[in-house]
C-alpha positions in Angstrom: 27.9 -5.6 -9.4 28.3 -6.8 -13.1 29.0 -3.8 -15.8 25.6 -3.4 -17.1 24.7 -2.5 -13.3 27.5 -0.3 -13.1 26.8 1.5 -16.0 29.9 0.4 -17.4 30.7 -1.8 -19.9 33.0 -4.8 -19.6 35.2 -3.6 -22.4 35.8 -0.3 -21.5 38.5 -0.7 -18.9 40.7 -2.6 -20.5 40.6 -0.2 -23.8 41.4 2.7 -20.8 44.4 0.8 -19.7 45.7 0.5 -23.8 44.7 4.1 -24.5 46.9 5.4 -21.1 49.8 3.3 -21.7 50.1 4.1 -25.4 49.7 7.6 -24.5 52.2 8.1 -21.6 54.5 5.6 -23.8 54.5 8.3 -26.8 55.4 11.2 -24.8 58.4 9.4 -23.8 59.3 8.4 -27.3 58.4 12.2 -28.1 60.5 13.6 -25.2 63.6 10.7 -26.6 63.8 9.5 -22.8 67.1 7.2 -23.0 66.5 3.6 -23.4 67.1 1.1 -20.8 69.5 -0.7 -23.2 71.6 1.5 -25.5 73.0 -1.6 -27.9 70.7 -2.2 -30.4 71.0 -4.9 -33.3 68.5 -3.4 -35.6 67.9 0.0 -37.1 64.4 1.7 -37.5 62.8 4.8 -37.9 60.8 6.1 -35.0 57.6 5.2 -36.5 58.6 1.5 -36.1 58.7 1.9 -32.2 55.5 3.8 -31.8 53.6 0.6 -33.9 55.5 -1.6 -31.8 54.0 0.2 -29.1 50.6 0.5 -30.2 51.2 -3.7 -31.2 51.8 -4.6 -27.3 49.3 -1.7 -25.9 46.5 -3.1 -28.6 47.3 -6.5 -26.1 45.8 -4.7 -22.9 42.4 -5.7 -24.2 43.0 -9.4 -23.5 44.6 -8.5 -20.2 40.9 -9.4 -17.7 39.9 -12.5 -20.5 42.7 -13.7 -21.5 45.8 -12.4 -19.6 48.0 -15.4 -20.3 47.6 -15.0 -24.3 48.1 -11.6 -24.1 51.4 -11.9 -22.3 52.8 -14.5 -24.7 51.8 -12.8 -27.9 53.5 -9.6 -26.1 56.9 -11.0 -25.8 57.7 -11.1 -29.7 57.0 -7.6 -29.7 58.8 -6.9 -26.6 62.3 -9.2 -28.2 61.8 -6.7 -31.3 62.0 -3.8 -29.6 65.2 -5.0 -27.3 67.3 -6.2 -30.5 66.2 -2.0 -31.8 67.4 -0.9 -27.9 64.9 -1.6 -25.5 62.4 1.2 -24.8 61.2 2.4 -21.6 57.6 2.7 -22.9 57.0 -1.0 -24.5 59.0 -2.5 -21.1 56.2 -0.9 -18.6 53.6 -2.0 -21.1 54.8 -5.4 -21.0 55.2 -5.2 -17.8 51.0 -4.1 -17.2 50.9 -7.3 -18.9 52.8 -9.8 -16.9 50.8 -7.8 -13.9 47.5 -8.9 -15.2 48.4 -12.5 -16.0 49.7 -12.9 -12.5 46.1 -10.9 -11.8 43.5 -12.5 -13.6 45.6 -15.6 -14.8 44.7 -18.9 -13.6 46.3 -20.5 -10.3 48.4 -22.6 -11.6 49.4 -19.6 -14.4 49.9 -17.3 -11.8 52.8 -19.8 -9.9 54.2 -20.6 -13.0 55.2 -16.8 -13.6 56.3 -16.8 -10.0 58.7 -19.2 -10.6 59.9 -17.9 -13.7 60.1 -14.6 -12.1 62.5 -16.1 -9.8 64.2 -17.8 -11.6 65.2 -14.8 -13.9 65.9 -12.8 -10.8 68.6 -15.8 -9.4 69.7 -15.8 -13.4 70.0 -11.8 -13.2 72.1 -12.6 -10.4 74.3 -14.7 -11.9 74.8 -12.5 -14.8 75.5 -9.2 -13.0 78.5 -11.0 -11.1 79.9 -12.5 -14.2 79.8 -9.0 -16.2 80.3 -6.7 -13.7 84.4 -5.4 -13.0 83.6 -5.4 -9.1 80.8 -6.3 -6.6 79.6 -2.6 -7.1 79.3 -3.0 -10.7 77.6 -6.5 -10.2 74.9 -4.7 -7.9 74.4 -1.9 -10.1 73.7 -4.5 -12.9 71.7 -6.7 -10.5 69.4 -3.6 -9.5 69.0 -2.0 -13.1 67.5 -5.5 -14.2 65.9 -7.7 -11.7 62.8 -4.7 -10.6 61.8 -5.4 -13.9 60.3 -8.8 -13.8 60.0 -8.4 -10.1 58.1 -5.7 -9.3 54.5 -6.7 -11.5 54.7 -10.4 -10.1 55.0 -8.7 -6.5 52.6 -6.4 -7.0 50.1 -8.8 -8.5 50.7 -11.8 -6.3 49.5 -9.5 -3.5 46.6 -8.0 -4.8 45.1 -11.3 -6.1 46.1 -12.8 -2.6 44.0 -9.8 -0.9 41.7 -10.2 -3.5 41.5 -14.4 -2.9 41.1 -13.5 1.3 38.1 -11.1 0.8 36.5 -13.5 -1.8 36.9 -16.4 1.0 35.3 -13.8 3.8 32.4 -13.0 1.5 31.9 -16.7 0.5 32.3 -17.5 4.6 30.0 -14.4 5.2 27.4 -16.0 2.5 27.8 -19.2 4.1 26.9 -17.8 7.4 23.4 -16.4 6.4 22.7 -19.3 4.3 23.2 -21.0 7.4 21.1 -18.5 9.8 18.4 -18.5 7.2 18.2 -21.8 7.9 18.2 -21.6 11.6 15.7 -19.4 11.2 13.6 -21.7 9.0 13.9 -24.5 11.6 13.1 -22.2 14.2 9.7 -21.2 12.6 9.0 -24.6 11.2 10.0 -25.8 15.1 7.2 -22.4 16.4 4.7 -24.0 14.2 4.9 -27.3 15.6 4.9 -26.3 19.0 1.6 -23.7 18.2 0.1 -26.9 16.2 0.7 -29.3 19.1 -1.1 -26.8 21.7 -3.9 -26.1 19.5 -4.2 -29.8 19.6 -3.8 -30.5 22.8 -5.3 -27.7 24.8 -8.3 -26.2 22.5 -8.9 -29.7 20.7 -9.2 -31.4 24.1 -11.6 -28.8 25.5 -14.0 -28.5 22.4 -14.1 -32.4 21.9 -14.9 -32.7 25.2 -17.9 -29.8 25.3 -18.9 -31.9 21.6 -19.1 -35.5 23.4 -20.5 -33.7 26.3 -23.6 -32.2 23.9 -24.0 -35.3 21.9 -24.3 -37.2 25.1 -27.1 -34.5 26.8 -28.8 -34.3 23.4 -28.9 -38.5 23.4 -30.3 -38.5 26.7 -34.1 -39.2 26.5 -34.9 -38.6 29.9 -33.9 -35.2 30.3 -32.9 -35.3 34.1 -32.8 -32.0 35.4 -29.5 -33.0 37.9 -27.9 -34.9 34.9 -28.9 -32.2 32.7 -26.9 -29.0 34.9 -24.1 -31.1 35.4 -23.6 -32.0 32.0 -23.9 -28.2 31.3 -21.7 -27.3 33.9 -18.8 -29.2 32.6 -19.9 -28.1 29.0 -19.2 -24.2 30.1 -16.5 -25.1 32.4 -14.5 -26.6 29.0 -15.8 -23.8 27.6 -14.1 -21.5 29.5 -10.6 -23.2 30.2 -11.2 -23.6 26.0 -11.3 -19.7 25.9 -8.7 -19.2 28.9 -6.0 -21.1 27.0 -6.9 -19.4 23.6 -6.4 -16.0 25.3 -3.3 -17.0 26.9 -2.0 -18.6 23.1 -2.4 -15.2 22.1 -1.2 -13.2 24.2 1.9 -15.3 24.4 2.2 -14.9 20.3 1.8 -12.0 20.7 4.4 -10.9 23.6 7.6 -10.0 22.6 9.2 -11.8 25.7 9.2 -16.0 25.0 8.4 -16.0 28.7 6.0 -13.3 29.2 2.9 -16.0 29.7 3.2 -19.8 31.3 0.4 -22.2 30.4 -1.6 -22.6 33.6 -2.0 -26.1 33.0 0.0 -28.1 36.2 -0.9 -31.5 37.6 -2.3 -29.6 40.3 -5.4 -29.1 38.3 -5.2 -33.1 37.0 -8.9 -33.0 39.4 -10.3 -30.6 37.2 -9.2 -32.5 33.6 -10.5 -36.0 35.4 -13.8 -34.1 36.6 -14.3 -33.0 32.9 -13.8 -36.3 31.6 -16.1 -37.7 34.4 -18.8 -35.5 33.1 -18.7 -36.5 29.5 -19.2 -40.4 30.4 -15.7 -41.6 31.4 -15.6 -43.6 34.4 -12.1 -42.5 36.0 -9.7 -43.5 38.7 -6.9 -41.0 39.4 -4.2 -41.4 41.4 -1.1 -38.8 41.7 1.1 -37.9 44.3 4.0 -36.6 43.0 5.4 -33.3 44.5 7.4 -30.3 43.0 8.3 -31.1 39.6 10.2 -29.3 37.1 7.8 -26.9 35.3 8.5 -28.5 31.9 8.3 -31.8 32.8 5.0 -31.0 34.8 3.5 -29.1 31.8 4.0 -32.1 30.0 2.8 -34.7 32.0 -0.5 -32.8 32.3 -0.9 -33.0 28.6 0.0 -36.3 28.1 -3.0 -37.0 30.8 -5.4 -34.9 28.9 -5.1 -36.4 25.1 -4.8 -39.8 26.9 -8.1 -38.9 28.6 -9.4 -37.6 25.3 -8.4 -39.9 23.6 -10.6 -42.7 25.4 -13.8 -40.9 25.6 -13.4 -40.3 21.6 -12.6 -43.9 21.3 -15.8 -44.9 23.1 -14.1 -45.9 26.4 -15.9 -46.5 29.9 -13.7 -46.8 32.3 -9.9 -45.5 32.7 -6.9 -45.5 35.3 -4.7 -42.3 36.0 -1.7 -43.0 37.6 1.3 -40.2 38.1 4.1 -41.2 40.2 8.1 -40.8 41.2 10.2 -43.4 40.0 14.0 -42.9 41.1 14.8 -40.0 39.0 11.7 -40.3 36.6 8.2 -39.3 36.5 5.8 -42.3 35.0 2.5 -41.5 33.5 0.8 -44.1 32.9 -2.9 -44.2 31.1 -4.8 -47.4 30.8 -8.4 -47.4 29.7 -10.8 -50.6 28.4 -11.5 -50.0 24.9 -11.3 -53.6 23.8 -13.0 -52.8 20.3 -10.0 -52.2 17.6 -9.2 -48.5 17.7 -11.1 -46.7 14.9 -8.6 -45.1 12.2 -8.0 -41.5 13.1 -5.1 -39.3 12.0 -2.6 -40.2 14.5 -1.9 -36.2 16.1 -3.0 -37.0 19.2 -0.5 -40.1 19.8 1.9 -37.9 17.6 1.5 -34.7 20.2 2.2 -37.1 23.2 5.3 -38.3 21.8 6.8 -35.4 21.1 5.8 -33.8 24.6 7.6 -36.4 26.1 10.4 -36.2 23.6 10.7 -32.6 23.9 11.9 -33.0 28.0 13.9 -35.9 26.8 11.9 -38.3 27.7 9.8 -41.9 26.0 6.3 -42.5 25.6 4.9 -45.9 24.1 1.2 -46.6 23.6 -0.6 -49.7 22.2 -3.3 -52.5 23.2 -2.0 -55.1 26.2 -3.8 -57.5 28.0 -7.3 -56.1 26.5 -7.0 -52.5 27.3 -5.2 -49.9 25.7 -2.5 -48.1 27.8 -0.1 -44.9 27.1 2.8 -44.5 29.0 5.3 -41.9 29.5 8.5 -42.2 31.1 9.8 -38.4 32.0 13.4 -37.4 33.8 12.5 -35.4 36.4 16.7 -33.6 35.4 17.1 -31.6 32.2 18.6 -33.6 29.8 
């Protein structure tokens, strides 16, 4: 949430931080707390301090922009107030500034001040055992001075490690609905293709028949009254399986179980889809004897039979050959039918929506003209893939 969200401006936290620290610094110049080194190489009223003070504290608004700066400009300051005895207040100031440049400082600014923080605590070290009378002495020396640099780089290096982790969860977190939004997007764009393709193939396939059907009864000048009822039987029969499968669409859609509703459509009922075709001028030979097959690969073999079928009494066929049968592990489907006229242009779903119901059991389908006659065939495992 940025500051103007918040209610907050960016500016005010940092002026927070100067305003505390030069206030809890000049109560301990008001209370004379001892400094940390009594020597002092300079003399100066008190005054002097308290700007010095309000010089490094004035710093704290650089410390979330430009934390490095800050820290540099601050040592001057600090060196002037050590060579006057340094002072409790202006070292924890300094050192809220060597926190925030190990904070908000870049990477490589950050390990910089890591090393030099080490490398002053191994030259504190050396120091304390050089001065000191004894090792007591040496680690009294060694504790007084090391904490200082120490403690801020610690404490920083820790936070902005805790802050780099949950910065790397929320970009990971991001990255994982970025990535289920667009599962979810292939999942409705692979819904829409599915719905598309049976729209196509089952309602399509029904109303072109009962269309071809009408056009052929209306063409008829003869008006025989057999012809005539059986062309209308087959019209309401399509009809009906039109309206079946519609209702069964939406009821599936509208299911909240994928598996609520099957299509009905099976090879079983291939007699029906040939008798349909039959009626609307197609002069068909079917021949299937293939068993229990897997309902997927079933499903789709029935399909491919119906746009096939469709297909050739749109394309002004006469005469067409069904043939399902068992090859090894396969199920071929083959459709061959004697349109020897070139194929008028059309917009390619229905050869489209056979591929991809082969495809979608893992199987091939290839369709063109061969010796004269068009055929379609479908080569389907009868294993999942």
């Amino acid at each position: 949430m940025s500051g103007v969200e918040s209610g907050r401006r960016p500016w005010q936290m940092p002026v927070w931080h100067a305003v505390i620290w030069f206030g809890f610094g000049s109560v301990l110049l008001a209370v004379d707390v001892p400094h940390v080194f009594d020597g002092s190489l300079i003399t100066a009223p008190g005054w002097v301090r308290l700007v010095l003070l309000g010089a490094i504290c004035s710093l704290q608004l650089l410390r979330d922009r430009h934390p490095v700066p800050a820290l540099i400009a601050g040592q001057p300051l600090l060196a002037l107030d050590a060579a006057m005895g340094l002072s409790l207040s202006a070292l924890l100031a300094a050192g809220d500034l060597l926190y925030a440049a190990v904070l908000n400082g870049s990477r490589r600014a950050s390990r910089v001040l890591l090393c030099l923080a080490f490398a002053a605590t191994a030259a504190t070290a050396a120091v304390s055992l050089t001065i000191g009378k004894d090792l007591r002495d040496s680690a009294l020396y060694f504790l007084s001075i090391a904490p200082i640099p120490m403690i801020p780089v610690w404490w920083a290096t820790n936070v902005r490690r805790q802050r780099e982790a949950a910065e790397a969860e929320r970009a990971r977190a991001d990255q994982l609905a970025h990535i289920a939004e667009l599962d979810r997007a292939a999942a409705v764009h692979a819904e829409r293709a599915a719905m598309a393709r049976d729209l196509h193939d089952v309602i399509a396939g029904h109303v072109s028949a009962v269309a071809i059907q009408s056009e052929a009864l209306l063409a008829r000048a003869d008006g025989d009254p057999a012809t005539v009822r059986a062309v209308l039987r087959s019209v309401r029969e399509n009809s009906v399986a039109a309206l079946t499968e519609m209702r069964a669409m939406i009821g599936l859609l509208r299911s909240s179980t994928p598996d609520a509703l099957t299509a009905p459509a099976r090879l079983r009922d291939l007699e029906a889809l040939v008798g349909s075709a039959r009626a609307a001028g197609l002069d068909v030979l079917a021949s299937a004897e293939v068993g229990d097959l897997p309902a997927a690969v079933d499903l789709s073999a029935y399909r491919i039979v119906q746009e096939a079928l469709t297909n050739a009494v749109k394309h002004g066929g006469a005469r067409a050959e069904v043939t399902v049968r068992r090859s090894d592990d396969r199920l071929v489907v083959e459709v061959v039918n004697d349109v020897l006229a070139p194929r008028p242009p059309g917009d390619g779903t229905g050869l489209l929506s056979m591929t991809e119901r082969a495809e979608a059991v893992g199987g091939a389908l290839s369709a063109g003209p061969r010796d004269g006659r068009w055929h379609v065939r479908a080569d389907l495992p009868l294993e999942a893939p």
